[in-house]
C-alpha positions as CSV (number, residue, x, y, z in Angstrom):
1,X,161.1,60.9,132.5
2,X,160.4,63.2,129.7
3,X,156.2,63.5,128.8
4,X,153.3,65.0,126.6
5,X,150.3,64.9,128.5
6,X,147.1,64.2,126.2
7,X,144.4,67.2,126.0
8,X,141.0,66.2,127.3
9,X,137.8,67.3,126.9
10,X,136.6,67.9,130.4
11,X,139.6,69.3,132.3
12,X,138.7,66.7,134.5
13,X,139.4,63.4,134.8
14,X,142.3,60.8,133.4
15,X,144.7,62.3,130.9
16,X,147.0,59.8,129.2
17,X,151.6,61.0,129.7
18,X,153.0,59.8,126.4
19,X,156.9,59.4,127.1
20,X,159.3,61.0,124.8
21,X,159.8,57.6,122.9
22,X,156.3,56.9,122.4
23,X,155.7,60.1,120.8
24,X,159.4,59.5,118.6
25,X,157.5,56.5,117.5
26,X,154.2,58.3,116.7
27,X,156.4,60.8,114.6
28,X,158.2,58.1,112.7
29,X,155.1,56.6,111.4
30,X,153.4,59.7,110.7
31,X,156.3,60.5,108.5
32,X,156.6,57.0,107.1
33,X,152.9,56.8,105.9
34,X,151.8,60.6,105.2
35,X,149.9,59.3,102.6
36,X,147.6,57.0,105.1
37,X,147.9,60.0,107.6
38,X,145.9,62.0,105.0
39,X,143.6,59.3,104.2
40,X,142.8,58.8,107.9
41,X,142.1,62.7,108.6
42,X,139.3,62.6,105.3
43,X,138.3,59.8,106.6
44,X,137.6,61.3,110.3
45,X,136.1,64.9,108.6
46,X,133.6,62.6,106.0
47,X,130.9,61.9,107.7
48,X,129.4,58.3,107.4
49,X,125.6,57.2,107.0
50,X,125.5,54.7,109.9
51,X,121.6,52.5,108.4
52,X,120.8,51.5,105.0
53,X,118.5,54.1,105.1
54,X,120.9,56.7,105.1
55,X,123.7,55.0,102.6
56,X,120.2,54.9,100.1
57,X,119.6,58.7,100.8
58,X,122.9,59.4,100.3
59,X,123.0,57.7,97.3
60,X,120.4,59.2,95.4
61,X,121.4,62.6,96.4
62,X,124.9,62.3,94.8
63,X,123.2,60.4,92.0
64,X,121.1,63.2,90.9
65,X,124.5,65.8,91.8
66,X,126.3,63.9,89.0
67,X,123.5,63.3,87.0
68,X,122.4,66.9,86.9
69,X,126.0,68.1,86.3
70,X,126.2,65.5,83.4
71,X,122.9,66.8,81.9
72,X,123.6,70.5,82.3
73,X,127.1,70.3,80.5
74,X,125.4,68.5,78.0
75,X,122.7,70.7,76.9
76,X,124.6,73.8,77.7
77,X,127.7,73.2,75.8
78,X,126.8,70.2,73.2
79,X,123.2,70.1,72.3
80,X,122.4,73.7,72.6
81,X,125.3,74.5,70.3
82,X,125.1,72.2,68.1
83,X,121.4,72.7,67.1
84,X,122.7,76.7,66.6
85,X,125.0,75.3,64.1
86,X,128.5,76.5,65.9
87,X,130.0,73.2,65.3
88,X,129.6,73.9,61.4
89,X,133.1,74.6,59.5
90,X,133.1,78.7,58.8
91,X,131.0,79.3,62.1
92,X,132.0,82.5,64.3
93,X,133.1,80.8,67.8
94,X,133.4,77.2,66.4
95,X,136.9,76.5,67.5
96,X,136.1,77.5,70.6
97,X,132.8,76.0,70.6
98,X,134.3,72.7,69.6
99,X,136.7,72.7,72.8
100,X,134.2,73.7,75.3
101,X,132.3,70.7,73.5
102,X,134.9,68.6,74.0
103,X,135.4,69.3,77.8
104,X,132.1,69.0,78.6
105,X,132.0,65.3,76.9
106,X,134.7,63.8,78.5
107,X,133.2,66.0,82.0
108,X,129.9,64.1,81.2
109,X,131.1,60.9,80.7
110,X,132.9,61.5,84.1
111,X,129.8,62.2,85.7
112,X,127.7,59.7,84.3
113,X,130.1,57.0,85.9
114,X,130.0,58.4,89.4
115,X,126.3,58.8,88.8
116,X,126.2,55.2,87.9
117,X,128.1,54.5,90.3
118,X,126.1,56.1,93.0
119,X,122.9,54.1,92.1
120,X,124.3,51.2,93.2
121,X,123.5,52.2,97.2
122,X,120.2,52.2,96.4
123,X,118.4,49.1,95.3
124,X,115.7,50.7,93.1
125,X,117.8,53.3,91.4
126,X,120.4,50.7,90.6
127,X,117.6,48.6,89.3
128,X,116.5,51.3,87.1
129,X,120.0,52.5,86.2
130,X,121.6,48.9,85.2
131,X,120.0,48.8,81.2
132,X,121.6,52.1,80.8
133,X,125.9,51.3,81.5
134,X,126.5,50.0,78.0
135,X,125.1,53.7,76.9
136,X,126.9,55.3,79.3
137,X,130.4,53.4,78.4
138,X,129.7,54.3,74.9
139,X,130.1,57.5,75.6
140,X,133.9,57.4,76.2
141,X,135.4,59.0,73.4
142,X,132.7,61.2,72.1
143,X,134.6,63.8,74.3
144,X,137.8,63.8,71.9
145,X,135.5,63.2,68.9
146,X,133.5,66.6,69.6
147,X,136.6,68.3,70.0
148,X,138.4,67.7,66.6
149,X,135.3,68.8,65.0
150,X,134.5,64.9,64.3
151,X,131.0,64.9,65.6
152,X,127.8,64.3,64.3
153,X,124.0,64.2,64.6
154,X,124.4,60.5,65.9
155,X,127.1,61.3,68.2
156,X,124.7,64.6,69.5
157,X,121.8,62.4,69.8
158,X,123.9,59.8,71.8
159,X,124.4,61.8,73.9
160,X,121.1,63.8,74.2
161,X,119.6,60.2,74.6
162,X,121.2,59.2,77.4
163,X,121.0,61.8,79.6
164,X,117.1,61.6,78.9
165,X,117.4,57.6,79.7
166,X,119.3,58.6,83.0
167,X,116.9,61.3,83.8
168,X,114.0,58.8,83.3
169,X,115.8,56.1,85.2
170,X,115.9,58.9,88.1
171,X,112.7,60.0,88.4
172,X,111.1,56.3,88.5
173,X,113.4,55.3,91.4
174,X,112.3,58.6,92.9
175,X,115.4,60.6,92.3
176,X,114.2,63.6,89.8
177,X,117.5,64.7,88.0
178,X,117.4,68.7,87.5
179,X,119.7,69.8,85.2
180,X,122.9,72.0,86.7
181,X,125.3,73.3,84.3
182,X,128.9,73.2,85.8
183,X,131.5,76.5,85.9
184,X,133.7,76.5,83.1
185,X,136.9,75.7,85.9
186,X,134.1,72.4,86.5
187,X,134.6,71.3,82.9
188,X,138.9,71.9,82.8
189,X,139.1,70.0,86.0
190,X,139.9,73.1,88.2
């Protein structure tokens, strides 16, 4: 009888013979699921609060990540922009103004989401954050709208609103948002 003898983490002490059909069958279902074989290796390398404490820390700290990444895009490549009048027809840089814009709109409204979505581990923060989804969901196509050059002060001021009514909703649940503008290769998805 063919085996495979198990590594162990002493040297001493019981090690496990897998036969040669045990570790056909082994094979067979890693080749049948790959796709639950990845799953199961992030799930062994991401580690795992193990108290509600630590799900609620965790929670605000990727709340204010997203939150901070939502804010920085905004100001950095809507707001800032806009109020310097590079969205205006005839403008030097405007196309390319308008699809930077446009990136980081739909990036935000990505971010907002998660960060929404991360306030819900923590009781206060989600408490704070739950007046502000029908903002965020409005957000949705502003993205495509900024783009095509369609945007105006309403649509900037949307958005400049809430990320202020996120940021406030933040810092009362004590999770200060910090703005953090995101790498260009953040706003393409790359």
């Amino acid at each position: 009888m063919a085996g495979a003898t198990a590594c162990g983490s002493g040297g001493s002490g019981p090690r496990e013979e897998l036969s040669a059909a045990s570790m056909g069958e082994l094979a067979a279902l890693a080749a049948a699921e790959p796709v639950a074989a990845e799953a199961d290796e992030l799930a062994a390398v991401t580690p795992s609060p193990s108290t509600s404490a630590e799900k609620q820390k965790f929670a605000k700290t990727r709340f204010v990540a997203n939150a901070g990444l939502a804010a920085g895009a905004t100001y950095q490549w809507i707001v800032k922009p806009y109020r310097a009048g590079k969205f205006k027809k005839g403008a030097k840089g405007r196309t390319f103004a308008l699809i930077k814009a446009g990136l980081a709109g739909a990036f935000a409204y990505n971010r907002l989401k998660a960060a929404a979505d991360n306030a819900k581990g923590d009781p206060l923060l989600s408490k704070a954050m739950a007046p502000l989804t029908a903002g965020i969901a409005s957000l949705k196509g502003l993205g495509s709208k900024l783009r095509k050059g369609q945007a105006g002060d309403a649509d900037i001021n949307s958005f400049d609103d809430v990320i202020s009514s996120v940021k406030e909703a933040g810092k009362s649940a004590g999770a200060e948002v910090v703005d953090k503008v995101p790498s260009t290769s953040q706003l393409s998805g790359g």
